[in-house]
N, CA, C and O of each residue as an XYZ file, in Angstrom:
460
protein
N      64.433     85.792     84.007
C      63.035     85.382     84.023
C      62.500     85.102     82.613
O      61.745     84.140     82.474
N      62.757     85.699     81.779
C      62.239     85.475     80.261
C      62.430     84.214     79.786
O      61.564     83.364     79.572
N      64.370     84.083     79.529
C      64.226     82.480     79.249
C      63.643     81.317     79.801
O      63.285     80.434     79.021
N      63.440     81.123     81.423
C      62.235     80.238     81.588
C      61.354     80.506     80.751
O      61.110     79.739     79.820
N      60.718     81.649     80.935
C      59.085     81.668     80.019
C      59.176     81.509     79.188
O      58.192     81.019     78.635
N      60.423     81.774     78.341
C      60.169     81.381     76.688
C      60.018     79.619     76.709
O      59.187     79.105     75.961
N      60.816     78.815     77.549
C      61.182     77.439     77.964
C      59.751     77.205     77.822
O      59.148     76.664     76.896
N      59.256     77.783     79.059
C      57.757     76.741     79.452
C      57.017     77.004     78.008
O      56.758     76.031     77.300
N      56.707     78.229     77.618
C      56.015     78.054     76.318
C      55.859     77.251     75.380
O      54.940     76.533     74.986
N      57.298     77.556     74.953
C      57.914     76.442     73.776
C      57.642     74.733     74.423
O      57.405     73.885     73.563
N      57.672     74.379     75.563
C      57.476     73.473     76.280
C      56.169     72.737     75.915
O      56.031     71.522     75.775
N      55.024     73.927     75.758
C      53.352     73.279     76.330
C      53.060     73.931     75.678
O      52.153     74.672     76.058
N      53.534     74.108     74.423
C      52.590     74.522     72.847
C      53.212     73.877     71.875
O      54.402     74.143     71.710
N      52.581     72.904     71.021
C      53.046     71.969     69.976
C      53.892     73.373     69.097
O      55.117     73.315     69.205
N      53.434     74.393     68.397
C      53.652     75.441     67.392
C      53.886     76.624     68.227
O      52.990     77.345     68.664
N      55.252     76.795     68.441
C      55.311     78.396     68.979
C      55.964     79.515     67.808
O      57.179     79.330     67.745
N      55.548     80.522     66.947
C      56.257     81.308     66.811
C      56.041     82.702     67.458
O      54.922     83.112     67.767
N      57.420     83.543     67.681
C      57.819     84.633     68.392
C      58.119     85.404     67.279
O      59.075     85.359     66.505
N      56.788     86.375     67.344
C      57.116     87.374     65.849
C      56.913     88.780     66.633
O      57.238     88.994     67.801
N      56.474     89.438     65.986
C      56.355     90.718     65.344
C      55.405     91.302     64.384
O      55.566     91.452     63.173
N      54.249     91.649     65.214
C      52.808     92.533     64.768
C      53.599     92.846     62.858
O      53.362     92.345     61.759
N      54.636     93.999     63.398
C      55.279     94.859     62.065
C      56.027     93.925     61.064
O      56.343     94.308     59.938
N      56.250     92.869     61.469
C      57.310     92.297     60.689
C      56.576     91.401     59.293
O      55.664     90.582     59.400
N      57.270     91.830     57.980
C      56.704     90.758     56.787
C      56.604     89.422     56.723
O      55.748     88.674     56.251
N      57.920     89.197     57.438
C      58.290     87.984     57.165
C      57.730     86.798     58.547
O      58.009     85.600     58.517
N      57.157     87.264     59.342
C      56.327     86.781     60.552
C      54.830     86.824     59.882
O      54.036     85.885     59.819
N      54.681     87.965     59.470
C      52.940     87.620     58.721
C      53.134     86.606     57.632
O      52.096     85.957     57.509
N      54.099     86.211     56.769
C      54.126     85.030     56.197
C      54.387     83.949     56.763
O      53.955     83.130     55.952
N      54.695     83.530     57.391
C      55.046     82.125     58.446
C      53.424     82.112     59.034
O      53.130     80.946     59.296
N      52.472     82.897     59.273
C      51.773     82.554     60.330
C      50.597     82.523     59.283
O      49.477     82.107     59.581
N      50.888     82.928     58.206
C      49.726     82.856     57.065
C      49.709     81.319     56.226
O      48.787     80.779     55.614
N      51.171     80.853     56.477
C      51.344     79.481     56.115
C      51.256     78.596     56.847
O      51.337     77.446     56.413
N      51.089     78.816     57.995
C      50.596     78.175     59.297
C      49.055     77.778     59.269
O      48.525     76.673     59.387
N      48.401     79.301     59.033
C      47.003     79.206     59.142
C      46.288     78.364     57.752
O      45.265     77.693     57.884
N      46.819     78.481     56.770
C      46.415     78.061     55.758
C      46.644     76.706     55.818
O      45.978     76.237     54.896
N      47.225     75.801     56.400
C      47.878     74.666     56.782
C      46.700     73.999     57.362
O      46.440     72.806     57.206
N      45.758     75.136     58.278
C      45.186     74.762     58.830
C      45.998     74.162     60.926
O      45.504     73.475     61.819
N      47.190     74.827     60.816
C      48.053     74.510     61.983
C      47.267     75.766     63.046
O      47.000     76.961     62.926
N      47.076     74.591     64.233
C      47.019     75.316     65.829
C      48.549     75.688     66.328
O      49.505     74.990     66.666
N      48.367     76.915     66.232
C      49.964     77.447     66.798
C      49.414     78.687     67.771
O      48.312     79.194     67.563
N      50.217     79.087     68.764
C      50.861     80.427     69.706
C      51.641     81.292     68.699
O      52.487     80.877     67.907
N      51.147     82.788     68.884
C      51.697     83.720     68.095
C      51.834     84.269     69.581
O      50.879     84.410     70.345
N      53.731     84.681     70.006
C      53.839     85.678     70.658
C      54.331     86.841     70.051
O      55.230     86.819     69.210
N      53.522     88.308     70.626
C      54.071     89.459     69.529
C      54.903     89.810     70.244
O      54.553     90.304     71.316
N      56.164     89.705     69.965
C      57.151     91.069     71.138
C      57.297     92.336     71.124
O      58.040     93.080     71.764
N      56.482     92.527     70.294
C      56.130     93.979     70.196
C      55.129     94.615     70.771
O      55.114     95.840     70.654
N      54.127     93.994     71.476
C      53.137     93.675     72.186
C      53.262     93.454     73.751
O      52.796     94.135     74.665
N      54.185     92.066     73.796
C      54.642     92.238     74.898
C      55.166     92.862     76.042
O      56.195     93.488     75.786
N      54.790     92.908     77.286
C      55.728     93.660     78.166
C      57.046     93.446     78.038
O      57.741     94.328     77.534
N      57.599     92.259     78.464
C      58.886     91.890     78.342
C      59.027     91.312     76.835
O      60.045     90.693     76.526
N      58.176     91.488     76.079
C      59.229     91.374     74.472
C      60.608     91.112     74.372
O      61.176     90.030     74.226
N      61.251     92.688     74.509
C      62.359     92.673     74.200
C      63.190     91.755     75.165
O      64.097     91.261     74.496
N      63.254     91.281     76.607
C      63.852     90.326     77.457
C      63.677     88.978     76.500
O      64.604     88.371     75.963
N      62.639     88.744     76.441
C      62.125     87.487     75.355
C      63.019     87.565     74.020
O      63.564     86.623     73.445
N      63.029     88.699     73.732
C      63.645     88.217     71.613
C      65.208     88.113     72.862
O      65.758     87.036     72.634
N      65.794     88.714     73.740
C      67.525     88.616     73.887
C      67.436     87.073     74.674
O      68.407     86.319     74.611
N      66.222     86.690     75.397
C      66.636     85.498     76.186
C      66.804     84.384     74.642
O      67.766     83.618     74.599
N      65.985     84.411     73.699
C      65.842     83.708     72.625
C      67.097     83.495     71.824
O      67.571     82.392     71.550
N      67.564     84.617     71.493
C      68.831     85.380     70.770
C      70.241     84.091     71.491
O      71.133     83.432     70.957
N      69.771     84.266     72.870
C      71.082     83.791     74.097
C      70.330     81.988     73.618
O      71.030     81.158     73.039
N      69.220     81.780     73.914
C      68.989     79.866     73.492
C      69.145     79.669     72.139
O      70.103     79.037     71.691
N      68.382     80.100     71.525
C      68.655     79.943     69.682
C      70.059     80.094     68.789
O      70.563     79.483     67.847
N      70.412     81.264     69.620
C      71.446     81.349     68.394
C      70.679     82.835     67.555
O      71.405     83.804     67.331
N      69.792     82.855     67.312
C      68.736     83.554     66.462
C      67.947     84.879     67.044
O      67.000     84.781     67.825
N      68.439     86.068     66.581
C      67.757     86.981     67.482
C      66.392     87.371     66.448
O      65.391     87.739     67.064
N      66.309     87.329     65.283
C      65.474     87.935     64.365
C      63.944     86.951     64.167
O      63.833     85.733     64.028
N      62.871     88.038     64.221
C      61.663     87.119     64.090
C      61.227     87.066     62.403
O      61.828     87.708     61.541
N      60.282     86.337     62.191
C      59.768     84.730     63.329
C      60.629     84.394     63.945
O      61.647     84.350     63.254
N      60.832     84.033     65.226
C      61.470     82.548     65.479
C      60.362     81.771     66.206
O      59.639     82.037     67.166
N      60.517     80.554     65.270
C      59.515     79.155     64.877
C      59.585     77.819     65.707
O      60.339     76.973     65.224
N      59.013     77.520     66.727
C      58.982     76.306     66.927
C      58.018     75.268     66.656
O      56.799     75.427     66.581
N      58.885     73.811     66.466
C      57.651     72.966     66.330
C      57.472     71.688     67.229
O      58.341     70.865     66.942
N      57.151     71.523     67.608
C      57.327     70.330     68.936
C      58.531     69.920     69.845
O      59.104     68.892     70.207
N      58.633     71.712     70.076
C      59.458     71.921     71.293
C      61.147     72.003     70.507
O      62.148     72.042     71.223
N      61.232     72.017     69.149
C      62.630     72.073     68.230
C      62.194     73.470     67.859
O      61.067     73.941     67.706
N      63.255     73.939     67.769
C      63.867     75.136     67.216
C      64.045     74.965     65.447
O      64.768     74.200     64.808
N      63.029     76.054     64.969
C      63.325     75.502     63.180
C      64.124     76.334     62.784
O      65.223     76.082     62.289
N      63.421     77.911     63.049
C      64.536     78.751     62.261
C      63.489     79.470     62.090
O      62.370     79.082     62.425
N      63.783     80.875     61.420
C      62.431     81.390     61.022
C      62.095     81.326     59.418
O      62.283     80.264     58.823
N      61.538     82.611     58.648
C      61.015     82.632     57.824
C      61.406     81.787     56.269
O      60.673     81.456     55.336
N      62.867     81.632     56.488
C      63.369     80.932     54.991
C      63.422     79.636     55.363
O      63.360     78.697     54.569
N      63.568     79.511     56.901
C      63.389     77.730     57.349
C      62.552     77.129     57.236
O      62.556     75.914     57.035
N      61.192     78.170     57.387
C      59.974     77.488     57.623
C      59.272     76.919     56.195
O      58.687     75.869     55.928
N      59.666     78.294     55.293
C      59.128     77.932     53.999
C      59.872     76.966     53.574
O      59.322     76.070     52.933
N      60.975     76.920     53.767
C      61.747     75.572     53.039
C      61.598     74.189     53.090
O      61.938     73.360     52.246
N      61.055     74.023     54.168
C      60.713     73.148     55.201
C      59.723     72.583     54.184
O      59.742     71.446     53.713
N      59.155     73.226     54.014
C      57.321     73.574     53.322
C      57.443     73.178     52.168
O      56.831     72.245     51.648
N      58.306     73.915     51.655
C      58.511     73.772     49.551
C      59.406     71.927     49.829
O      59.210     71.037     49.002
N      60.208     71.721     50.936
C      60.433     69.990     50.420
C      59.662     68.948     51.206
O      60.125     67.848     51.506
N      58.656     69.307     51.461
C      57.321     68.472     51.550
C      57.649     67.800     53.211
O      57.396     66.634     53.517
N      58.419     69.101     54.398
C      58.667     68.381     55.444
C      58.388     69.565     56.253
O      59.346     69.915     56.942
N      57.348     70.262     56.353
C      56.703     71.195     57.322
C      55.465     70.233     57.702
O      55.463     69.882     58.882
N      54.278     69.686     56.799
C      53.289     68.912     57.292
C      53.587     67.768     58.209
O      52.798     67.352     59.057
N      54.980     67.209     57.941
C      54.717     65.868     58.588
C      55.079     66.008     60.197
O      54.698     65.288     61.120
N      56.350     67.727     60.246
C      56.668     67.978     61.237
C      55.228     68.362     62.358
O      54.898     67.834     63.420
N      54.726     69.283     61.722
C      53.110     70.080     62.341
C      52.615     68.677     62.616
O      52.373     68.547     63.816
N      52.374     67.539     61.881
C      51.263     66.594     62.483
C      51.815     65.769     63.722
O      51.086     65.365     64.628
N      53.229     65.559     63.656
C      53.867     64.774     64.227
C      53.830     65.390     65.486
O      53.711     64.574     66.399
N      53.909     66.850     65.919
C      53.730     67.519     66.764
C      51.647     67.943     67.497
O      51.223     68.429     68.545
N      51.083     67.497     66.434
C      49.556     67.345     67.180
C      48.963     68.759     66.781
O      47.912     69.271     67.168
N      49.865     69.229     65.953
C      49.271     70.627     65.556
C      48.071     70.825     64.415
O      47.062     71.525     64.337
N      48.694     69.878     63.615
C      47.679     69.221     62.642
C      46.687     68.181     62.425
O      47.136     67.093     62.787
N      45.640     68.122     62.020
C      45.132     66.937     61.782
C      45.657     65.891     60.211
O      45.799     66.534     59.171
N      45.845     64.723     60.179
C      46.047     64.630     59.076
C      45.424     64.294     58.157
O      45.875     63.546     57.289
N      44.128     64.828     58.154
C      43.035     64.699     57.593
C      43.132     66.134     56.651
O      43.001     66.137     55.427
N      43.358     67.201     57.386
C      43.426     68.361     57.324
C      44.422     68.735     56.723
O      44.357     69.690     55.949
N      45.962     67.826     57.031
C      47.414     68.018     56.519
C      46.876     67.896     54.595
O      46.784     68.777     53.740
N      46.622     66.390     54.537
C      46.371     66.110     53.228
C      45.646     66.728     52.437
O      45.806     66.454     51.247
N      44.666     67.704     52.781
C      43.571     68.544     51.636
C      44.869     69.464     51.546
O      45.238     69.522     50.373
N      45.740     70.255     52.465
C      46.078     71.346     52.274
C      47.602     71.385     52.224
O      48.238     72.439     52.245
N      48.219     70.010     52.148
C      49.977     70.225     51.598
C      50.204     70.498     50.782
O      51.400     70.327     50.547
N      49.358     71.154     49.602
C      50.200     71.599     48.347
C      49.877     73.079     48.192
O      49.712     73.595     47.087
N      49.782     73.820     49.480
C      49.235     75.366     49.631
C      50.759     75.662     49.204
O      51.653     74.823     49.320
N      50.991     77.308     48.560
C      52.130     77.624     48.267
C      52.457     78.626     48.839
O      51.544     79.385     49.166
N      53.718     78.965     49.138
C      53.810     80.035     49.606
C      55.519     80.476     49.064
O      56.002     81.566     49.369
């Protein structure tokens, strides 16, 4: 049952990441998100009822059991060193707009945020 739900999520949300209330490296992805000015889904699995079904159904589609794990218009990025990387070579904004997460009105004041 999880991996559907993770499916439909990732499905019918431009920005999904699957973090972790506790985790550092999930409060940075979602702080570079917000600062971006990006509409994204934060699921906590730590929070969650079925969390933990969710991080192993993820673990079993991704490849990737460790949070963040980041989506962006329904692709699988990677989490925290993907996302920033993404970011530092000037190809996180175009992904977020291309996906409807961003405005690019909004992209352009704020692509040179650092993180």
């Amino acid at each position: 049952m999880a991996l559907p739900k993770a499916k439909e999520i990732v499905s019918t949300t431009p920005v999904v990441v699957f973090s972790k209330t506790t985790c550092p490296y999930c409060v940075t992805v979602k702080q570079l998100l917000t600062e971006l000015g990006t509409a994204f889904k934060a699921i906590e699995l730590n929070v969650e009822g079925d969390g933990g079904d969710l991080q192993s159904a993820l673990a079993e589609w991704t490849g990737q059991r460790t949070v963040p794990n980041v989506f962006i218009g329904g692709k699988h990025i990677g989490g925290c060193d993907a996302t920033t990387a993404l970011h530092r070579n000037g190809k996180l904004v175009p992904l977020l707009t291309e996906a409807g997460a961003v405005a690019k009105a909004e992209a352009s004041g704020v692509a040179k945020a650092s993180i």
